[in-house]
Backbone as XML, in Angstrom:
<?xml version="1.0"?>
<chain id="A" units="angstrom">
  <residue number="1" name="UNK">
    <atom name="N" x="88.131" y="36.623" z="202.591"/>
    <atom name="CA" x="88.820" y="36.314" z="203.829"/>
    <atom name="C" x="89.646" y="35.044" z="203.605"/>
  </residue>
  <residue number="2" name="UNK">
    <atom name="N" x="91.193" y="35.419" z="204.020"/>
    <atom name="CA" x="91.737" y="33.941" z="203.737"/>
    <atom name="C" x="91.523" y="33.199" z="205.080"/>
  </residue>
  <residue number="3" name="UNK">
    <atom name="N" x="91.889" y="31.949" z="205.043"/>
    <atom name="CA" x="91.986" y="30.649" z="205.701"/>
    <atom name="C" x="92.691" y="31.163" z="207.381"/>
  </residue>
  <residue number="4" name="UNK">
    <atom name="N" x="93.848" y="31.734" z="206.621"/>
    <atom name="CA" x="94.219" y="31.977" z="208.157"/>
    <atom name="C" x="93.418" y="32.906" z="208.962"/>
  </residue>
  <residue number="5" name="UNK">
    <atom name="N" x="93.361" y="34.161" z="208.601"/>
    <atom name="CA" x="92.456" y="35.074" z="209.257"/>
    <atom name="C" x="91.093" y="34.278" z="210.018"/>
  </residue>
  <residue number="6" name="UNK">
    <atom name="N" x="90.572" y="33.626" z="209.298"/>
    <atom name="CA" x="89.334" y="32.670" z="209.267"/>
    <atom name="C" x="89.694" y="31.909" z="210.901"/>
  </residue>
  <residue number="7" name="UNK">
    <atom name="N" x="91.002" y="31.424" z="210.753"/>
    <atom name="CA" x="91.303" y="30.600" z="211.895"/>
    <atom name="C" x="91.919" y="31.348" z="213.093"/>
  </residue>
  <residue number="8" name="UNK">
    <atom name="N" x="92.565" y="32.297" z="212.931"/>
    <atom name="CA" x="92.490" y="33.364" z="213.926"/>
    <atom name="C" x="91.298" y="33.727" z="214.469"/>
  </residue>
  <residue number="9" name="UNK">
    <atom name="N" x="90.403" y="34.142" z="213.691"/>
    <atom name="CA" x="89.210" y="34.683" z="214.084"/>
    <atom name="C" x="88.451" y="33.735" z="215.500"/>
  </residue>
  <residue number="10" name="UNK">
    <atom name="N" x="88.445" y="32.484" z="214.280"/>
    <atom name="CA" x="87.801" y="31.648" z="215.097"/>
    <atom name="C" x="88.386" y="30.903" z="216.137"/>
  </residue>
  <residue number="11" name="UNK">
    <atom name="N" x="89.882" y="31.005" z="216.539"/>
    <atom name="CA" x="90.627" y="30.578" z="218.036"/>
    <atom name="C" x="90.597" y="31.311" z="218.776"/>
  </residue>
  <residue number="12" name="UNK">
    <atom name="N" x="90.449" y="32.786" z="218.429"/>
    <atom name="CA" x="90.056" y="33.721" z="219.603"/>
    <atom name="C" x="88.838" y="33.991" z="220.109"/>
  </residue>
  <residue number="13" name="UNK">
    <atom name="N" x="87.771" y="33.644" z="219.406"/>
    <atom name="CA" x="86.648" y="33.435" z="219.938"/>
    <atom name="C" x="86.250" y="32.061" z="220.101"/>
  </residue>
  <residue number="14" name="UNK">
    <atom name="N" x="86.794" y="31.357" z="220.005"/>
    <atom name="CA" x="86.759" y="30.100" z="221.346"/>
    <atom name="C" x="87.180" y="30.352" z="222.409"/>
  </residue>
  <residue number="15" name="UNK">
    <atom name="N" x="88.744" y="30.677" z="222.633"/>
    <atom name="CA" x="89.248" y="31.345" z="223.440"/>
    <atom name="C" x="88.089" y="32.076" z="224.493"/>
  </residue>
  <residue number="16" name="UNK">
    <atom name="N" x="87.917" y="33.387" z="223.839"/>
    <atom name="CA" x="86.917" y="33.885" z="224.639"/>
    <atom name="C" x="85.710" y="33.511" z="225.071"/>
  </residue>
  <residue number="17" name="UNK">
    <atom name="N" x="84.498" y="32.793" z="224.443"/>
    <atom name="CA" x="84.159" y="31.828" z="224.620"/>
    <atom name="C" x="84.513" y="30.734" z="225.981"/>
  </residue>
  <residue number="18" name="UNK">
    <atom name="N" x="85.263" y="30.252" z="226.212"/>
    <atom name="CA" x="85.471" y="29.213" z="226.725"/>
    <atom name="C" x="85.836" y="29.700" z="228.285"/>
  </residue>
  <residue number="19" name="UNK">
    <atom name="N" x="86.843" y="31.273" z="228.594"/>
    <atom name="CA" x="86.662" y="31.967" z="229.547"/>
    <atom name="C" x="84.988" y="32.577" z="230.038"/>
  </residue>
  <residue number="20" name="UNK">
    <atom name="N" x="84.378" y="33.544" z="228.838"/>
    <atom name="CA" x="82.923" y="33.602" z="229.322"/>
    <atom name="C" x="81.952" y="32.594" z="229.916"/>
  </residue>
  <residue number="21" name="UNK">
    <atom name="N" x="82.395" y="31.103" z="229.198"/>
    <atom name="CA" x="81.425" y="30.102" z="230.355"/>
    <atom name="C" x="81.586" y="29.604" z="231.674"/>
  </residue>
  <residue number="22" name="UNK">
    <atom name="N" x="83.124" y="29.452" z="231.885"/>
    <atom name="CA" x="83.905" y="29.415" z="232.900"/>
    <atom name="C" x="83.370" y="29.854" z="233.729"/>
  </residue>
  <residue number="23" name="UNK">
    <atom name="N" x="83.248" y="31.573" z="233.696"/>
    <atom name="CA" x="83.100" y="32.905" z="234.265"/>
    <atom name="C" x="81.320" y="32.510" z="234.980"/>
  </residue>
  <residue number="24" name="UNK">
    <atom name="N" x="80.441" y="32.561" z="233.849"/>
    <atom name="CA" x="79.324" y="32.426" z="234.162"/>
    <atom name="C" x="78.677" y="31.420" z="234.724"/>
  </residue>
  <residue number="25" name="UNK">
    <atom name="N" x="79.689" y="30.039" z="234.524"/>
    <atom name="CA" x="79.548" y="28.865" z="235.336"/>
    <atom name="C" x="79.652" y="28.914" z="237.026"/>
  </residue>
  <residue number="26" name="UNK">
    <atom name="N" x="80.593" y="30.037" z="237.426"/>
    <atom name="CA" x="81.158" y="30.071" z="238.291"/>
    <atom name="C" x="82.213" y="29.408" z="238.634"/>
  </residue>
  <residue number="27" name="UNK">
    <atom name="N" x="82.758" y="28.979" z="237.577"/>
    <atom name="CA" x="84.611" y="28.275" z="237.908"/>
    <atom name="C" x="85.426" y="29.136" z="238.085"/>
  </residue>
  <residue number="28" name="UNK">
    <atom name="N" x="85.582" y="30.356" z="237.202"/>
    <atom name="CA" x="86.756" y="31.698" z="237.418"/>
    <atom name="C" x="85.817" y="32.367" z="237.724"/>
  </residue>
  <residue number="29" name="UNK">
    <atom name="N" x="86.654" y="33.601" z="238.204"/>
    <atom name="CA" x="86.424" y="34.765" z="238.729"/>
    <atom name="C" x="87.190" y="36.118" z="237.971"/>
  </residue>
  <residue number="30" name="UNK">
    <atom name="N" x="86.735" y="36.582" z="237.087"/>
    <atom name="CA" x="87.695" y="37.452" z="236.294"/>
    <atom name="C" x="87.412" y="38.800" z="236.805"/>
  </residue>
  <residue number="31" name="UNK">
    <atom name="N" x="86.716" y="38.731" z="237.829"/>
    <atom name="CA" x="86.891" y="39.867" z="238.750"/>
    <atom name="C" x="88.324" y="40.061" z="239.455"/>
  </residue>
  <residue number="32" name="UNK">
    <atom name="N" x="88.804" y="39.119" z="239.671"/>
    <atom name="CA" x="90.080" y="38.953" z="240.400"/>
    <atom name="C" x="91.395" y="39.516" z="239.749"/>
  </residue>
  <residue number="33" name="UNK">
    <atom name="N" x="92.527" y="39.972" z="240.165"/>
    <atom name="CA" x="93.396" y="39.811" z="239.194"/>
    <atom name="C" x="94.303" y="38.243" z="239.186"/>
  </residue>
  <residue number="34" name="UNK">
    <atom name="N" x="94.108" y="37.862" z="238.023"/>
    <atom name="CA" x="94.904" y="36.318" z="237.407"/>
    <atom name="C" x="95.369" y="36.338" z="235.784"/>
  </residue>
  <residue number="35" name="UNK">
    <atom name="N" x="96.266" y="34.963" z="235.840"/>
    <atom name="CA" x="96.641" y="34.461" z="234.630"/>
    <atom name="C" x="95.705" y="34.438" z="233.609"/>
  </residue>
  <residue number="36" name="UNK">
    <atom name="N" x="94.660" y="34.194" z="233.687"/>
    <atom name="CA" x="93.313" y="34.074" z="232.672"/>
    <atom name="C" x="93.219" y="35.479" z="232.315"/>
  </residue>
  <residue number="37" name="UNK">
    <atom name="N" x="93.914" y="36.992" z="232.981"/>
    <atom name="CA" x="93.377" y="37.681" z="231.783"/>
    <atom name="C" x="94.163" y="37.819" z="230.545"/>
  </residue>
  <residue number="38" name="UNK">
    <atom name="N" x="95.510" y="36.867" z="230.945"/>
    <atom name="CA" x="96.855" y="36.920" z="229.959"/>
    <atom name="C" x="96.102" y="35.822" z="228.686"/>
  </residue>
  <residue number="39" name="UNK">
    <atom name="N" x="95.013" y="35.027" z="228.954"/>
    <atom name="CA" x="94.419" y="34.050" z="228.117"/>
    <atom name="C" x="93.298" y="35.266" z="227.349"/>
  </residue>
  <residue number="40" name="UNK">
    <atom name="N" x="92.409" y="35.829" z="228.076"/>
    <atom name="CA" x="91.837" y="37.135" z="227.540"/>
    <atom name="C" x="92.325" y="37.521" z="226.319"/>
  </residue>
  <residue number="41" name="UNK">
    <atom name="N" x="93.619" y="38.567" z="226.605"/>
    <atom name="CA" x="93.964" y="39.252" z="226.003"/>
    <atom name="C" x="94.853" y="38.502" z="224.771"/>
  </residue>
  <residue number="42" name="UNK">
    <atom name="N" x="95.437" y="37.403" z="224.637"/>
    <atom name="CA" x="95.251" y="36.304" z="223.497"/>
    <atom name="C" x="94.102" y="35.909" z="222.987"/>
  </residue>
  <residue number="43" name="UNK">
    <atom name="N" x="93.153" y="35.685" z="223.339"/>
    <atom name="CA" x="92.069" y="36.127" z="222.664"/>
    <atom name="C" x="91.332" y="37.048" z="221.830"/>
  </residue>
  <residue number="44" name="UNK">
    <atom name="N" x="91.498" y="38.021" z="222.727"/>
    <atom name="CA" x="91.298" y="39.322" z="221.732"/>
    <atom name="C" x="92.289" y="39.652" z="220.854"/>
  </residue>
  <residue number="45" name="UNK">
    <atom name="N" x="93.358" y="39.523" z="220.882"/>
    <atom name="CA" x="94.513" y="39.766" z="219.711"/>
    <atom name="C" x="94.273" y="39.067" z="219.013"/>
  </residue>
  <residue number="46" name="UNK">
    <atom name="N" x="93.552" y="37.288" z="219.074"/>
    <atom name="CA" x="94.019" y="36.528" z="217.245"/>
    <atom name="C" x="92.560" y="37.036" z="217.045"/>
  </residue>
  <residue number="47" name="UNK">
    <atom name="N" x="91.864" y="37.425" z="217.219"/>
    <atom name="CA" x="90.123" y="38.282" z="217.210"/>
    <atom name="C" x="90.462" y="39.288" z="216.273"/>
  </residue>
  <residue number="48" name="UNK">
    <atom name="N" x="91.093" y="40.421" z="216.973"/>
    <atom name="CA" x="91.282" y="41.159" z="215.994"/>
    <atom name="C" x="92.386" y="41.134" z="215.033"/>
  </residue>
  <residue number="49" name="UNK">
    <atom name="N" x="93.060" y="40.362" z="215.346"/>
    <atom name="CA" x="94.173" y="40.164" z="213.931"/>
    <atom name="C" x="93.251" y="39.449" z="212.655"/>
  </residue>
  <residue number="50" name="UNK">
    <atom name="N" x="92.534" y="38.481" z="213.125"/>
    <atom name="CA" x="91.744" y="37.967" z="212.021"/>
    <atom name="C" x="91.366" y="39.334" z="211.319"/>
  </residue>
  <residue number="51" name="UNK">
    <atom name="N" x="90.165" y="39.992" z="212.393"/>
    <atom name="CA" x="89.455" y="40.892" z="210.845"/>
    <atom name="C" x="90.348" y="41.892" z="210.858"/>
  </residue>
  <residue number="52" name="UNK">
    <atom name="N" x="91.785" y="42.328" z="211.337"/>
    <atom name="CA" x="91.954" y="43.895" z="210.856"/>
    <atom name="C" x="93.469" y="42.820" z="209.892"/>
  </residue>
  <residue number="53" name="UNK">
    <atom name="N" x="94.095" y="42.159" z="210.316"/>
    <atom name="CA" x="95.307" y="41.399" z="209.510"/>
    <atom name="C" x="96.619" y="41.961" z="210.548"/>
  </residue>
  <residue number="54" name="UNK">
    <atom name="N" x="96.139" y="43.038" z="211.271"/>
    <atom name="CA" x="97.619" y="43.726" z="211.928"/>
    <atom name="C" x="97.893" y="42.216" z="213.448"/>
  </residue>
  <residue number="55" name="UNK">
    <atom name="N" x="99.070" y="41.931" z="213.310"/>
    <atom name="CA" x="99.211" y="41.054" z="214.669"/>
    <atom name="C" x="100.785" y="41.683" z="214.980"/>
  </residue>
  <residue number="56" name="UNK">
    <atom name="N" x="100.691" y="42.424" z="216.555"/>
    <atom name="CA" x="101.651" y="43.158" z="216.450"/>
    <atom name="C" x="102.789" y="42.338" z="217.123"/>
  </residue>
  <residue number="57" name="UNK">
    <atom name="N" x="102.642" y="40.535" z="217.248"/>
    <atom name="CA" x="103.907" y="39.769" z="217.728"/>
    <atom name="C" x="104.698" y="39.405" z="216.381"/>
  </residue>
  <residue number="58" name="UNK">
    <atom name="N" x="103.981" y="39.602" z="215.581"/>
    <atom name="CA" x="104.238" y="39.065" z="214.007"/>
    <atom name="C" x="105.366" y="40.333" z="213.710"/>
  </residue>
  <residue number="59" name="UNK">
    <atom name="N" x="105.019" y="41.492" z="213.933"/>
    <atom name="CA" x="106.001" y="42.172" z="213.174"/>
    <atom name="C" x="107.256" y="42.539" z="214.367"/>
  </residue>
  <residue number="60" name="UNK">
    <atom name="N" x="107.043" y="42.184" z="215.586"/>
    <atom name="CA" x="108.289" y="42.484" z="216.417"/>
    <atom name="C" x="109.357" y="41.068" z="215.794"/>
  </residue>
  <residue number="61" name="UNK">
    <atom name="N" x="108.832" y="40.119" z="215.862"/>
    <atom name="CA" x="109.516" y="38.784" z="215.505"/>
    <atom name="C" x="110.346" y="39.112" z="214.151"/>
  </residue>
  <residue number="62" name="UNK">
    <atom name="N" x="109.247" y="40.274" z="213.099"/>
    <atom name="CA" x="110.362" y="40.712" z="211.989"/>
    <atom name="C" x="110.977" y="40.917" z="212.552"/>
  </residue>
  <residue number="63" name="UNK">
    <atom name="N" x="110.874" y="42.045" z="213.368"/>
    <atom name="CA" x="112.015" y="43.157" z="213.590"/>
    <atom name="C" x="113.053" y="42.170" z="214.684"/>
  </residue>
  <residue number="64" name="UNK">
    <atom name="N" x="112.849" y="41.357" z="215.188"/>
    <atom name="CA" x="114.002" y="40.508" z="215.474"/>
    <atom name="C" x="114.619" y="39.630" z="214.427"/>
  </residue>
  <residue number="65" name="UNK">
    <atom name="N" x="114.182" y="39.357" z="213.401"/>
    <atom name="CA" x="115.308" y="39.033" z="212.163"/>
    <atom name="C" x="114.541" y="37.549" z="212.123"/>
  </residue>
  <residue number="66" name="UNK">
    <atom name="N" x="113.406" y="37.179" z="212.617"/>
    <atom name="CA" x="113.057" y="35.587" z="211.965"/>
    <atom name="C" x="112.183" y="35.939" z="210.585"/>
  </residue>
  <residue number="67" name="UNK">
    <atom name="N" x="112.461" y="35.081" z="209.695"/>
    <atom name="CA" x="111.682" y="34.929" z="208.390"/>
    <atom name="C" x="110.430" y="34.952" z="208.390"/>
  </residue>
  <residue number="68" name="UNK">
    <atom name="N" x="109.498" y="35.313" z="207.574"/>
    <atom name="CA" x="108.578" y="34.850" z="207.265"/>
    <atom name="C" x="108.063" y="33.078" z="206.445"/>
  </residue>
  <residue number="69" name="UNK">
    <atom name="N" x="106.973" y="32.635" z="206.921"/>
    <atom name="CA" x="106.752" y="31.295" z="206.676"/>
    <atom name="C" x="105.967" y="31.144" z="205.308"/>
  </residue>
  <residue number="70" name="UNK">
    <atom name="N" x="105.516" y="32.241" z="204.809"/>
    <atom name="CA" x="104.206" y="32.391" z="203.855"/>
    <atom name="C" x="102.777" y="32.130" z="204.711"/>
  </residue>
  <residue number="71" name="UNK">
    <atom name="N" x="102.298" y="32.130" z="205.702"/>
    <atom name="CA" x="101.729" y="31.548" z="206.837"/>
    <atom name="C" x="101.285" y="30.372" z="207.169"/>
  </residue>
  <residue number="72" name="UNK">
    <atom name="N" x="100.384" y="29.951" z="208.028"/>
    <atom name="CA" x="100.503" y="28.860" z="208.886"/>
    <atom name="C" x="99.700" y="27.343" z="208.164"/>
  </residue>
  <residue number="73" name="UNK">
    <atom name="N" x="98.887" y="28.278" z="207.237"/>
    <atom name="CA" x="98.218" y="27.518" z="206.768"/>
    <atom name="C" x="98.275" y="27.287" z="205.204"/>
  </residue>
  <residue number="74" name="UNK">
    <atom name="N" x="99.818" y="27.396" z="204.718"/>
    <atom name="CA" x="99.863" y="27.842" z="203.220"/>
    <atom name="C" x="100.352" y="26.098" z="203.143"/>
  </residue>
  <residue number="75" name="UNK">
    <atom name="N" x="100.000" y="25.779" z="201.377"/>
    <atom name="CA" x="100.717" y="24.006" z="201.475"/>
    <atom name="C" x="102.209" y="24.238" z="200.763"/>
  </residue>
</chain>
């Protein structure tokens, strides 16, 4: 597993994380419809981009013509 995946993995499950205590604290309500499920579902995307590698903002951004960086965490 490289570095980045590693750090994907692990910002989306903070991410999620950090909504589930919220939730169970009783601060949000994700029963409701809100902005927090747009935080959700960023969550679950760098989640599963970590373990599967597919991140499907990464390849529209190809297909709009920006470069690749070598990624985020390369020196």
């Amino acid at each position: 597993m490289t570095i980045e995946r590693f750090i994907r993995i692990l910002a989306g499950a903070f991410i999620l994380l950090s909504l589930g205590l919220a939730h169970f604290t009783g601060q949000i309500d994700l029963t409701s419809v809100s902005w927090l499920w747009l935080t959700a579902f960023i969550g679950l995307n760098l989640l599963q981009s970590g373990f599967t590698g597919i991140c499907p903002p990464e390849k529209l951004l190809k297909k709009m013509g920006f470069q690749e960086g070598g990624g985020a965490c390369c020196k």
